[in-house]
PDB file of N, CA, C and O in Angstrom:
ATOM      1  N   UNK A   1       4.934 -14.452  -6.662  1.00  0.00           N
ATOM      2  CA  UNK A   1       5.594 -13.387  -5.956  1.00  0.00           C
ATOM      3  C   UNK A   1       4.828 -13.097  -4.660  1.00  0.00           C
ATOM      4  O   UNK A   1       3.705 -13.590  -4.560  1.00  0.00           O
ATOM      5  N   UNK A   2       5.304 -12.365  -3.674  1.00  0.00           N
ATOM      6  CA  UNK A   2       4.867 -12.093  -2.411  1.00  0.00           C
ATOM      7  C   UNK A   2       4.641 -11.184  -2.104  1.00  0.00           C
ATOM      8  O   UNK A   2       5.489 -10.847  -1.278  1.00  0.00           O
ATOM      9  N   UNK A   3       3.800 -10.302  -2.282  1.00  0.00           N
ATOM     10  CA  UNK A   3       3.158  -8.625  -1.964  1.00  0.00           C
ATOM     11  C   UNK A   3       2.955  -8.669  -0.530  1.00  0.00           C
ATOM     12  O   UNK A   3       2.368  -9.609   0.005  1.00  0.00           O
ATOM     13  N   UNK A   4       3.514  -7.485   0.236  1.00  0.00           N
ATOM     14  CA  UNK A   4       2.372  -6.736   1.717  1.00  0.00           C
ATOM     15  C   UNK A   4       1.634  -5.775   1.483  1.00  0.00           C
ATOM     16  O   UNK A   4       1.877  -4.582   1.304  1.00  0.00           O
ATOM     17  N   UNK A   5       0.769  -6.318   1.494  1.00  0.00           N
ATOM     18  CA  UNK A   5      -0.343  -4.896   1.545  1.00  0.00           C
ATOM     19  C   UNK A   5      -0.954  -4.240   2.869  1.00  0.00           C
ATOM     20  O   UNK A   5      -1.136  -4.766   3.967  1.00  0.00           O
ATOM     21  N   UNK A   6      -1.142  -3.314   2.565  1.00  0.00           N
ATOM     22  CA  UNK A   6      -1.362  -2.604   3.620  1.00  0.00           C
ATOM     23  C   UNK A   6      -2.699  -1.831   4.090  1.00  0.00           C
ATOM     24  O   UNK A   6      -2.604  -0.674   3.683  1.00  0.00           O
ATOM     25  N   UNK A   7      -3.904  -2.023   4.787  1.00  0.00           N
ATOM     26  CA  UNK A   7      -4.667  -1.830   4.330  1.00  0.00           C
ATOM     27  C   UNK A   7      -5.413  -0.741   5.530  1.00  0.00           C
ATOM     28  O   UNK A   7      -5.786  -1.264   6.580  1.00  0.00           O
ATOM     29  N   UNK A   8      -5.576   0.489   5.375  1.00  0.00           N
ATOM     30  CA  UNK A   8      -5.860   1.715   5.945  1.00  0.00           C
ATOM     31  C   UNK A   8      -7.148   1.270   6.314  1.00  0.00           C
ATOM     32  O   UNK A   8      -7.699   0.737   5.351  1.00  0.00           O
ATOM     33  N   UNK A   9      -7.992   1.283   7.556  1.00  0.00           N
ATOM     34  CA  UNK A   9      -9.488   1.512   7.399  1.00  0.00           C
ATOM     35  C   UNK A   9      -9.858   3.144   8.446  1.00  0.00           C
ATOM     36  O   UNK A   9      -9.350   3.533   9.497  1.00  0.00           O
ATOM     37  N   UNK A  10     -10.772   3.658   7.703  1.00  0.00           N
ATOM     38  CA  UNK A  10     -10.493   4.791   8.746  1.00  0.00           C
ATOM     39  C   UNK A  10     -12.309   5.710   8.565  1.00  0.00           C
ATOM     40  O   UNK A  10     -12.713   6.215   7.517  1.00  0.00           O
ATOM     41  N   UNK A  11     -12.860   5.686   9.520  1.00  0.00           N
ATOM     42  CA  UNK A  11     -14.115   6.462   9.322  1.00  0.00           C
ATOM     43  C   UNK A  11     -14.516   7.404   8.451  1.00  0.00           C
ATOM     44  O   UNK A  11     -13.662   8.225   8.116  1.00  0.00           O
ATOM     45  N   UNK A  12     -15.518   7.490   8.030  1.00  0.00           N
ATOM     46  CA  UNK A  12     -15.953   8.669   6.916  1.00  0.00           C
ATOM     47  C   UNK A  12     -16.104   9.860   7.212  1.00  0.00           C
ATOM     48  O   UNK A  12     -16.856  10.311   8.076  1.00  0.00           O
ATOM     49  N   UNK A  13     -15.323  10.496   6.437  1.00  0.00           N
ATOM     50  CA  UNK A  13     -15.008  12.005   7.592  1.00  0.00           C
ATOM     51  C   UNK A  13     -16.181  12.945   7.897  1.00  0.00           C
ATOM     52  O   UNK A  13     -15.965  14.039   8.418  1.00  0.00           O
ATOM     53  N   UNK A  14     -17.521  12.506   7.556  1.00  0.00           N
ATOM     54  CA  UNK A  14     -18.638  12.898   7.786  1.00  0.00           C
ATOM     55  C   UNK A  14     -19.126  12.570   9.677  1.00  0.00           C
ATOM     56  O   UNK A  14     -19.684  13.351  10.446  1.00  0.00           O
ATOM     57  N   UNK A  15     -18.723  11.365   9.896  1.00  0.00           N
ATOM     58  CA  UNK A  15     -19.128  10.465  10.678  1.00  0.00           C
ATOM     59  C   UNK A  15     -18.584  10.918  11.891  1.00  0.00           C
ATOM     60  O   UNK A  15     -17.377  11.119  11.759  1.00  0.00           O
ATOM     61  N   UNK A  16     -19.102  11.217  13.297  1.00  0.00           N
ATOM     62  CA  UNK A  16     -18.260  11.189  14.414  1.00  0.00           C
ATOM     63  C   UNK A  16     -17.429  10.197  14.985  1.00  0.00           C
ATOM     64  O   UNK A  16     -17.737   9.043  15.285  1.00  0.00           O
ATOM     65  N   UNK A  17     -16.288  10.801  15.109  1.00  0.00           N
ATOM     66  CA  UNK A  17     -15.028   9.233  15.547  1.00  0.00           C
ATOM     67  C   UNK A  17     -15.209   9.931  17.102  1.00  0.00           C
ATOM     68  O   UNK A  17     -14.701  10.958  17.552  1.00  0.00           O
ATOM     69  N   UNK A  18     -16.364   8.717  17.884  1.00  0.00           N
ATOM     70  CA  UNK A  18     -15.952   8.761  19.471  1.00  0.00           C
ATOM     71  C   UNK A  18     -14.731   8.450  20.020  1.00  0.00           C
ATOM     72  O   UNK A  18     -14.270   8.788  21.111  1.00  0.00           O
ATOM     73  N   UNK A  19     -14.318   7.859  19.265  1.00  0.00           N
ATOM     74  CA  UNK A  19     -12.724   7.068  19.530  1.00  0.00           C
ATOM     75  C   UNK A  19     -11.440   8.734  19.523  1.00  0.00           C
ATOM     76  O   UNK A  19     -10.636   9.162  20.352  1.00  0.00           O
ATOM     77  N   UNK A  20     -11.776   9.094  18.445  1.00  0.00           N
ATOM     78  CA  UNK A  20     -11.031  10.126  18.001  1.00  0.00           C
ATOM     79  C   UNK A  20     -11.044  11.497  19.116  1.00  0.00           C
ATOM     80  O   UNK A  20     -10.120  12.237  19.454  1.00  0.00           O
ATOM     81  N   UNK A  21     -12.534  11.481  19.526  1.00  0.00           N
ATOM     82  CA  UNK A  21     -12.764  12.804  20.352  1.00  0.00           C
ATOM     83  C   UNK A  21     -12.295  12.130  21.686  1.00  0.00           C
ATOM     84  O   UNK A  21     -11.520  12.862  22.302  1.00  0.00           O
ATOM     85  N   UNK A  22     -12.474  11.305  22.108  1.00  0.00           N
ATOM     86  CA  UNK A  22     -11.961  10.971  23.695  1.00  0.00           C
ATOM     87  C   UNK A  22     -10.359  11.267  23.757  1.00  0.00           C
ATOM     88  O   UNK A  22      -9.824  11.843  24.704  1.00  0.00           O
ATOM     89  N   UNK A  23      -9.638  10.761  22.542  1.00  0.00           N
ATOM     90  CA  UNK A  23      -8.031  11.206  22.991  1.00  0.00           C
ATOM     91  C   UNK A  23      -8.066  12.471  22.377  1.00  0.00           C
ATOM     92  O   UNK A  23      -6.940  12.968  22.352  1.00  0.00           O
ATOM     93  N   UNK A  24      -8.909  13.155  21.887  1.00  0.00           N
ATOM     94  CA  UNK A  24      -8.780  14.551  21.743  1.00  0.00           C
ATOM     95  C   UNK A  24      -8.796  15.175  22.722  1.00  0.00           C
ATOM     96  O   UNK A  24      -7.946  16.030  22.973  1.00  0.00           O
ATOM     97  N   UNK A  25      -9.992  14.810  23.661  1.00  0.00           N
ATOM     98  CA  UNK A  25      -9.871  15.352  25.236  1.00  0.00           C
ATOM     99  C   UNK A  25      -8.946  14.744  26.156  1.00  0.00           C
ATOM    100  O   UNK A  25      -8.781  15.132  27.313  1.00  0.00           O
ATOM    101  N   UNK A  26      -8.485  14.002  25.736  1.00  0.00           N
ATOM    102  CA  UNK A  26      -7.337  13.272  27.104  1.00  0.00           C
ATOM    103  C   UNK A  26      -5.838  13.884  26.416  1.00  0.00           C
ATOM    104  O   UNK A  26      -4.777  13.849  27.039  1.00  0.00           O
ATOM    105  N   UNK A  27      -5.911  14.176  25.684  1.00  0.00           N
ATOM    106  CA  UNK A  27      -4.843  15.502  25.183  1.00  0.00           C
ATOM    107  C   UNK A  27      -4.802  16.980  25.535  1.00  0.00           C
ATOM    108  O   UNK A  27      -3.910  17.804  25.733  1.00  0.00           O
ATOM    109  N   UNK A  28      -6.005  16.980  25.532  1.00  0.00           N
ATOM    110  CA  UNK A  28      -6.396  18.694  26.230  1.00  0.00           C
ATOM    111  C   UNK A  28      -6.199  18.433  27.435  1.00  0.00           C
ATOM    112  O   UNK A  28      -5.333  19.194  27.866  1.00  0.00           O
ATOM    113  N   UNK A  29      -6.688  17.510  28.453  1.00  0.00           N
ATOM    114  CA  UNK A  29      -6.441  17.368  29.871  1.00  0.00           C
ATOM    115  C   UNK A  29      -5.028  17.555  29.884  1.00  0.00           C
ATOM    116  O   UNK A  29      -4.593  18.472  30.580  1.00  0.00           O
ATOM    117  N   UNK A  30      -4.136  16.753  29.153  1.00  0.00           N
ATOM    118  CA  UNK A  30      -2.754  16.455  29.765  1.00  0.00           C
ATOM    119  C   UNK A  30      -1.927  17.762  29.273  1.00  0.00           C
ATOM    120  O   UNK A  30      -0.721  17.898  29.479  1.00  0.00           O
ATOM    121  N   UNK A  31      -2.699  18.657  28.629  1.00  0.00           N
ATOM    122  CA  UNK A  31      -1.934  20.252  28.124  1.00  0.00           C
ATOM    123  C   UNK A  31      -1.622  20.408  26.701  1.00  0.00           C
ATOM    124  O   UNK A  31      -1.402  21.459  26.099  1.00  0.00           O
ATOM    125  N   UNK A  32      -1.635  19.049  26.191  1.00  0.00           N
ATOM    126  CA  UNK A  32      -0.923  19.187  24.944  1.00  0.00           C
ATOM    127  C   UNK A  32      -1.847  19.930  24.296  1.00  0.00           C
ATOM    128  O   UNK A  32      -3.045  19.758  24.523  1.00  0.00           O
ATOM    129  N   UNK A  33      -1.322  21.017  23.244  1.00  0.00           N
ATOM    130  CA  UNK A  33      -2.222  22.058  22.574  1.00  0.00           C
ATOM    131  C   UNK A  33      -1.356  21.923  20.945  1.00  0.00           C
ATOM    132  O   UNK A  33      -0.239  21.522  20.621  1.00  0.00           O
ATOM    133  N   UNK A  34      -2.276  22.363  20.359  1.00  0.00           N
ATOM    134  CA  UNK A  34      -1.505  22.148  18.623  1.00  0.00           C
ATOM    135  C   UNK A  34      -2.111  21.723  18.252  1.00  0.00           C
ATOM    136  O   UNK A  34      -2.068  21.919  17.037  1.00  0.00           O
ATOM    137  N   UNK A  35      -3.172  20.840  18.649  1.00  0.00           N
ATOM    138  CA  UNK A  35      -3.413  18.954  17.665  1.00  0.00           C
ATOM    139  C   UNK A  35      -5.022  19.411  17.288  1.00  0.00           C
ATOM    140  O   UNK A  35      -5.830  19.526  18.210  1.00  0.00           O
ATOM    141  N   UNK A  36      -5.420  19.656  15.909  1.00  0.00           N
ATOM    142  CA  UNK A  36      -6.739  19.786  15.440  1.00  0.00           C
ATOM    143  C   UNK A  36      -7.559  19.264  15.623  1.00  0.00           C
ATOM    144  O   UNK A  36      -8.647  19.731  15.963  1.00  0.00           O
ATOM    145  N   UNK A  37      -7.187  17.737  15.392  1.00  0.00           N
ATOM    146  CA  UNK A  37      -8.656  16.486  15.426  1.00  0.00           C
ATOM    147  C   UNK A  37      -7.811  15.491  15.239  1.00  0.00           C
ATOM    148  O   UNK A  37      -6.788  15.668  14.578  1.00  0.00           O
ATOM    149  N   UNK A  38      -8.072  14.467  15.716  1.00  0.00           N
ATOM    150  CA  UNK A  38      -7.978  13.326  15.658  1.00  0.00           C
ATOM    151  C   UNK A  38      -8.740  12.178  15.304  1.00  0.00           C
ATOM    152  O   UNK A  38      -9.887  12.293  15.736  1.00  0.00           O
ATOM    153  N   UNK A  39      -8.552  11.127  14.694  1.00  0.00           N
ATOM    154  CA  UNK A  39      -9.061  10.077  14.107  1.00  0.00           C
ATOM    155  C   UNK A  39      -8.233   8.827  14.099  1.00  0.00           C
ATOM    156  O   UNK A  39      -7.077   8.626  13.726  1.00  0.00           O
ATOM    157  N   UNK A  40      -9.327   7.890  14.718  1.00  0.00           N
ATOM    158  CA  UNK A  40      -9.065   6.519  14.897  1.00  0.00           C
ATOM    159  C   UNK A  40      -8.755   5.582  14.197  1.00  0.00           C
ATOM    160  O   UNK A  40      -9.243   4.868  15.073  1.00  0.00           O
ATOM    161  N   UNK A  41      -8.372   4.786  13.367  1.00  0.00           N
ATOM    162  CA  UNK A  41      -8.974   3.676  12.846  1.00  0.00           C
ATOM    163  C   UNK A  41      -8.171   2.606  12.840  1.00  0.00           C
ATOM    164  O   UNK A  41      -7.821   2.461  14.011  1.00  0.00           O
ATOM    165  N   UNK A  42      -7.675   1.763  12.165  1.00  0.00           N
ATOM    166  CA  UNK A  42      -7.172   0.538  11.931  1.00  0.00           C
ATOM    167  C   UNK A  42      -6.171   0.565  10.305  1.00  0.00           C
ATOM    168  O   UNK A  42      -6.338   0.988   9.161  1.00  0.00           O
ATOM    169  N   UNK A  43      -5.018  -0.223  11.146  1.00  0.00           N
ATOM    170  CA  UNK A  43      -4.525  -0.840  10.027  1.00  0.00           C
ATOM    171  C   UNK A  43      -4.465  -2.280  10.010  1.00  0.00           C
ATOM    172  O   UNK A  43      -4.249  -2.911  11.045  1.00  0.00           O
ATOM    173  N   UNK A  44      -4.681  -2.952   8.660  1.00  0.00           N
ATOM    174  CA  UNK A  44      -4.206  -4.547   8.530  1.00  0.00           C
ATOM    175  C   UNK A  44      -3.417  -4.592   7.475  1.00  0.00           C
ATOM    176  O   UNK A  44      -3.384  -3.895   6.462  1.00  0.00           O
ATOM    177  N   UNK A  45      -2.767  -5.517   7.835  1.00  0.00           N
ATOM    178  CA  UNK A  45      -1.514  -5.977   7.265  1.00  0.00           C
ATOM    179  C   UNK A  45      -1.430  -7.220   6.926  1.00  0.00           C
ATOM    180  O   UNK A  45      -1.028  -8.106   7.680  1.00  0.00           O
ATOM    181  N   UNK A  46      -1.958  -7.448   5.281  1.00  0.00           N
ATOM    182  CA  UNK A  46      -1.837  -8.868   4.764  1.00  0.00           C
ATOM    183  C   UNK A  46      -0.876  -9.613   4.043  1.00  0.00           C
ATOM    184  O   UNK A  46      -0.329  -9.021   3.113  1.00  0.00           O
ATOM    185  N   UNK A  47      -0.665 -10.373   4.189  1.00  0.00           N
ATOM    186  CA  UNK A  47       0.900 -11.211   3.439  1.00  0.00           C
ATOM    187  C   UNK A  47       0.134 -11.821   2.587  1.00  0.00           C
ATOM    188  O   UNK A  47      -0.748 -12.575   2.999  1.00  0.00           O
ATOM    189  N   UNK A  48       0.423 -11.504   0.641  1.00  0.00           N
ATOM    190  CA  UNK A  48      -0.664 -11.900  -0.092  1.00  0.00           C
ATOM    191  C   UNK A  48       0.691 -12.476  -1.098  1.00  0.00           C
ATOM    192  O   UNK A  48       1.817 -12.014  -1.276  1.00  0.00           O
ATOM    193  N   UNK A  49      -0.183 -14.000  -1.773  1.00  0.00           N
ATOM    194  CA  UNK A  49       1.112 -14.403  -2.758  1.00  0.00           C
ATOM    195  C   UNK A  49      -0.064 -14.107  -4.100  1.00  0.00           C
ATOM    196  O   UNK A  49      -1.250 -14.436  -4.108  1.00  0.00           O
ATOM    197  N   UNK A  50       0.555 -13.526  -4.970  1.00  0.00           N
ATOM    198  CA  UNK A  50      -0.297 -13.231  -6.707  1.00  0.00           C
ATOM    199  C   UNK A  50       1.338 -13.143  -7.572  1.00  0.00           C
ATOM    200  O   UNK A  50       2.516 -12.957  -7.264  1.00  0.00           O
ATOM    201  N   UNK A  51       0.409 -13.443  -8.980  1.00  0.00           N
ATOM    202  CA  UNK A  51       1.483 -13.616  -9.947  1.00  0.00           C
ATOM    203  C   UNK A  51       1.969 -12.254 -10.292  1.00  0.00           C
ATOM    204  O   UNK A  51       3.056 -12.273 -10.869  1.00  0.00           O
ATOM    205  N   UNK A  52       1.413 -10.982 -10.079  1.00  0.00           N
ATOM    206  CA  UNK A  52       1.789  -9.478 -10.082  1.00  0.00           C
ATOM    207  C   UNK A  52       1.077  -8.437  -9.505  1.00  0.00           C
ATOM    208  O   UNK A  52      -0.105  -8.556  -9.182  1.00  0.00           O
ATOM    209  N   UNK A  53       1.717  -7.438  -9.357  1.00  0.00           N
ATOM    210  CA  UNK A  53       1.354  -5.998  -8.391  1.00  0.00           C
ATOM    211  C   UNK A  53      -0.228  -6.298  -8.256  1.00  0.00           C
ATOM    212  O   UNK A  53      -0.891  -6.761  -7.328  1.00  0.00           O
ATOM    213  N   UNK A  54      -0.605  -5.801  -9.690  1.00  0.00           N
ATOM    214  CA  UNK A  54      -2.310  -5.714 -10.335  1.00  0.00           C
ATOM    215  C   UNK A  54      -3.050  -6.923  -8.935  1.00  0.00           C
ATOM    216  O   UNK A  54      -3.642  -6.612  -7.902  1.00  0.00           O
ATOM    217  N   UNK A  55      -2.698  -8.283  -9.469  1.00  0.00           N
ATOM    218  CA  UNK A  55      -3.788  -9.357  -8.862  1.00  0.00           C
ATOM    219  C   UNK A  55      -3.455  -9.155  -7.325  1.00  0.00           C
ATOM    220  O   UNK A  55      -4.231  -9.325  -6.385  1.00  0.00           O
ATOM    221  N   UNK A  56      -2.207  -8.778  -7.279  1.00  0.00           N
ATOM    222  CA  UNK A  56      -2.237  -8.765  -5.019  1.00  0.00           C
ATOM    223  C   UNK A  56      -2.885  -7.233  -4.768  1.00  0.00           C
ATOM    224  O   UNK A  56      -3.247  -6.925  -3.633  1.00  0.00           O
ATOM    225  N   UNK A  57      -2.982  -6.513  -5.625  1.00  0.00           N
ATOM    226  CA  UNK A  57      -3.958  -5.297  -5.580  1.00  0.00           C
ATOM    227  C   UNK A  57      -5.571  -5.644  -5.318  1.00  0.00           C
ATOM    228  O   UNK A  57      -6.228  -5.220  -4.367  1.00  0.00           O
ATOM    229  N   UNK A  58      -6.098  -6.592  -6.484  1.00  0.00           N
ATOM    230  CA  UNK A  58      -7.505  -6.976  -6.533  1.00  0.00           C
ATOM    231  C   UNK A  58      -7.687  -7.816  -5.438  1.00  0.00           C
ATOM    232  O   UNK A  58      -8.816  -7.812  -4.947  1.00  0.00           O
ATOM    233  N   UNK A  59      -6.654  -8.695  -4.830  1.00  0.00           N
ATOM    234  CA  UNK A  59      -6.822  -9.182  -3.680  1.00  0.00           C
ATOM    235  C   UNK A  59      -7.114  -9.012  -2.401  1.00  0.00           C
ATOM    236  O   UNK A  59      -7.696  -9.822  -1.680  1.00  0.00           O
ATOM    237  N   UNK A  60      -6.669  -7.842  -2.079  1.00  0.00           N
ATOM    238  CA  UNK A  60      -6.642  -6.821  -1.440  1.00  0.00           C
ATOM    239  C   UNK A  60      -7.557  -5.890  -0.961  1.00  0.00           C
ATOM    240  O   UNK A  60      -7.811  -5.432   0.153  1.00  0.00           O
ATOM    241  N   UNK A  61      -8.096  -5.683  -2.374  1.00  0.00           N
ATOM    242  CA  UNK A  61      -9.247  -4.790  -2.443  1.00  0.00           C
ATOM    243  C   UNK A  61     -10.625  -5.628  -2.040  1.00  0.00           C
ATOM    244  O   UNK A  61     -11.504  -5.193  -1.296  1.00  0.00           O
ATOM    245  N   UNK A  62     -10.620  -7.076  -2.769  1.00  0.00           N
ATOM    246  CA  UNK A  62     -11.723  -7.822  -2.232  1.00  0.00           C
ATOM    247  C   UNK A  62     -11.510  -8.370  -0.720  1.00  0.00           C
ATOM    248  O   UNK A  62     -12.497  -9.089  -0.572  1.00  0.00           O
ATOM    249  N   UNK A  63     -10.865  -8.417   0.320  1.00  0.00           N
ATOM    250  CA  UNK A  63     -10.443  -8.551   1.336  1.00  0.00           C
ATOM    251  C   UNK A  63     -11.212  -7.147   2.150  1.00  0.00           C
ATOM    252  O   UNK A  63     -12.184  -7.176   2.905  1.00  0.00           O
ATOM    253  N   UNK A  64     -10.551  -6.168   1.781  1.00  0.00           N
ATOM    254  CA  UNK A  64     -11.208  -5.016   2.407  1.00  0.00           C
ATOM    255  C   UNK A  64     -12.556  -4.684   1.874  1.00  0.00           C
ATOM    256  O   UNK A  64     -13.190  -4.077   2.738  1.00  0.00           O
ATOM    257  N   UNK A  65     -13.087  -4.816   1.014  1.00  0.00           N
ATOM    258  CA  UNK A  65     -14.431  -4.188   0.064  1.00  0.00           C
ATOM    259  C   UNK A  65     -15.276  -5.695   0.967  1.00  0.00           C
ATOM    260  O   UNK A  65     -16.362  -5.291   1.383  1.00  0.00           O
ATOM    261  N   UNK A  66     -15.122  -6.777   1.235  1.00  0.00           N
ATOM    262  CA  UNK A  66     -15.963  -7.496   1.116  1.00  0.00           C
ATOM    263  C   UNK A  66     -15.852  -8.184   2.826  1.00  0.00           C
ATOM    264  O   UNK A  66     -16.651  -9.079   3.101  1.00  0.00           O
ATOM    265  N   UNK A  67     -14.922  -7.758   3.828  1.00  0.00           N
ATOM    266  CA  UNK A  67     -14.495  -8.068   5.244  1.00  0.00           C
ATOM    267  C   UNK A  67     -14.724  -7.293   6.566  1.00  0.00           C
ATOM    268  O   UNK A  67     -15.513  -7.321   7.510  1.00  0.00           O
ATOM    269  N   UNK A  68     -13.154  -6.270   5.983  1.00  0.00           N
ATOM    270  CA  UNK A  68     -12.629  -5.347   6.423  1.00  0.00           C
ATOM    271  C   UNK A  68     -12.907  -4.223   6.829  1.00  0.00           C
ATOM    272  O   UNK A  68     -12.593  -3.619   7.854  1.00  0.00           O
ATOM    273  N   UNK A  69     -13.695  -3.892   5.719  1.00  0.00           N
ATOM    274  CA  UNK A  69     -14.344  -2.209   6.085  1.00  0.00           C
ATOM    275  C   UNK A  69     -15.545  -2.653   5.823  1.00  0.00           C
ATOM    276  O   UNK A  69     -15.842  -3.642   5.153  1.00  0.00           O
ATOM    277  N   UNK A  70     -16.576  -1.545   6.625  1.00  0.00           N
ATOM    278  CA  UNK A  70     -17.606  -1.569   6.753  1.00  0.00           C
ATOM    279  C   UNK A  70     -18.261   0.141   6.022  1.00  0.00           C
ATOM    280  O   UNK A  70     -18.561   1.224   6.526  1.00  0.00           O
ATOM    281  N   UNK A  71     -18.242  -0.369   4.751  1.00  0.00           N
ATOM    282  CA  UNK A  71     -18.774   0.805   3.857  1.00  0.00           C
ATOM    283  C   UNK A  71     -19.508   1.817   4.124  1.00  0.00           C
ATOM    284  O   UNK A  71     -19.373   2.966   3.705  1.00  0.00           O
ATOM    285  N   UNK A  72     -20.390   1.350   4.910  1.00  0.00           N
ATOM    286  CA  UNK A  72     -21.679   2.302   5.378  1.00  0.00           C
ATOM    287  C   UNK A  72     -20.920   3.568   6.388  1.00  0.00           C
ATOM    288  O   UNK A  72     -21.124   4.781   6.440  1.00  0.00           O
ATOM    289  N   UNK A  73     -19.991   2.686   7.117  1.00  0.00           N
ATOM    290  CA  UNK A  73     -19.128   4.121   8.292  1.00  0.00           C
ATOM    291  C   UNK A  73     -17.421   3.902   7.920  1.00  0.00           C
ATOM    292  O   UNK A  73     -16.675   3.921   8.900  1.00  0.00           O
ATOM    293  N   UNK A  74     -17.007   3.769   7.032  1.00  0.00           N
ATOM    294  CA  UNK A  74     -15.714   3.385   7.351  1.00  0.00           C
ATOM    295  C   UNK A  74     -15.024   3.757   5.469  1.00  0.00           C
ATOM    296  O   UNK A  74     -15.862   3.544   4.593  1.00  0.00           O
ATOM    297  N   UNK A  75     -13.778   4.203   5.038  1.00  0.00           N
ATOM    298  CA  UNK A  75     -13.323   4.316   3.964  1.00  0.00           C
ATOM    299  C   UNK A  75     -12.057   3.262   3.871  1.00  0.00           C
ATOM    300  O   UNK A  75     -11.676   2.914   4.988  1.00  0.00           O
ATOM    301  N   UNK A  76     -11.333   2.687   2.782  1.00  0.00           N
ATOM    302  CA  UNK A  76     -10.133   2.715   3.007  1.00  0.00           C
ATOM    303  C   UNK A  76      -8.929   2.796   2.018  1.00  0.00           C
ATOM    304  O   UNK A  76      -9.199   3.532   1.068  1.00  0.00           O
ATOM    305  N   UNK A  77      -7.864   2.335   1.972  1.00  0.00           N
ATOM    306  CA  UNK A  77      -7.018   3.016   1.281  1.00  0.00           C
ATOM    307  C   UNK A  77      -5.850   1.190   1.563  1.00  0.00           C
ATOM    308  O   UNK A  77      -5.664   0.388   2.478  1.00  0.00           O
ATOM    309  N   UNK A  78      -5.383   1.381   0.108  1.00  0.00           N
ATOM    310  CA  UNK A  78      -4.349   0.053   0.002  1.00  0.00           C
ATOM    311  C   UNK A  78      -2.887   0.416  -0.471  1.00  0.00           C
ATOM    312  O   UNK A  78      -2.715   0.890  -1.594  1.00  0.00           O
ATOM    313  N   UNK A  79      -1.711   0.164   0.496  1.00  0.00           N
ATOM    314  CA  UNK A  79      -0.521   0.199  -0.001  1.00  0.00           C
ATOM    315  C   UNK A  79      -0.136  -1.220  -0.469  1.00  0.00           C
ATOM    316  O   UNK A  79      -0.632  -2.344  -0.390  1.00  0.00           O
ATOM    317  N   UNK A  80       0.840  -0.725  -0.930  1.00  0.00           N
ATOM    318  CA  UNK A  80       1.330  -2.374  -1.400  1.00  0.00           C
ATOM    319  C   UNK A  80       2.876  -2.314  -1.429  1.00  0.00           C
ATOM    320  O   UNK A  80       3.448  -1.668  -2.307  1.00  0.00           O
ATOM    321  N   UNK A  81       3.664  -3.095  -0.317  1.00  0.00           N
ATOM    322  CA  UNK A  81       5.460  -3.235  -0.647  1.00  0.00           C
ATOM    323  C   UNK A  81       5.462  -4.417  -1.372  1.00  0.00           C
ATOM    324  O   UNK A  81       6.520  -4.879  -1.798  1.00  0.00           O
TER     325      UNK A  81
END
């Protein structure tokens, strides 16, 4: 079978996202007001073939746990269509 997974990487909300604060301020410059905080990160998007949900899950997870994210500054999170 053919799973997409989907794979969130996104800083540890401990961690300062420079990425996050620069369009925080290039939002305040341009007026826009409302917006709390912002945060950066990445999505990937893998086309995974496994015999069910479970193994394109573990696939997934070892892809991101062992590539993808960088544990020390970074969390992430796996969808799966």
């Amino acid at each position: 079978m053919n799973f997409t997974a989907h794979v969130h990487v996104m800083p540890l909300k401990d961690l300062l996202d420079p990425q996050g604060k620069a369009v925080m301020s290039g939002l305040d410059n341009l007026g826009v007001s409302g917006v709390q905080d912002v945060r950066i990160g990445k999505r990937i998007t893998l086309q995974i073939e496994a015999a069910d949900r479970e193994k394109a899950h573990s696939i997934a997870d070892t892809c991101a746990r062992q590539l993808l994210c960088n544990a020390v500054m970074e969390y992430y999170e796996i969808h799966l269509d």
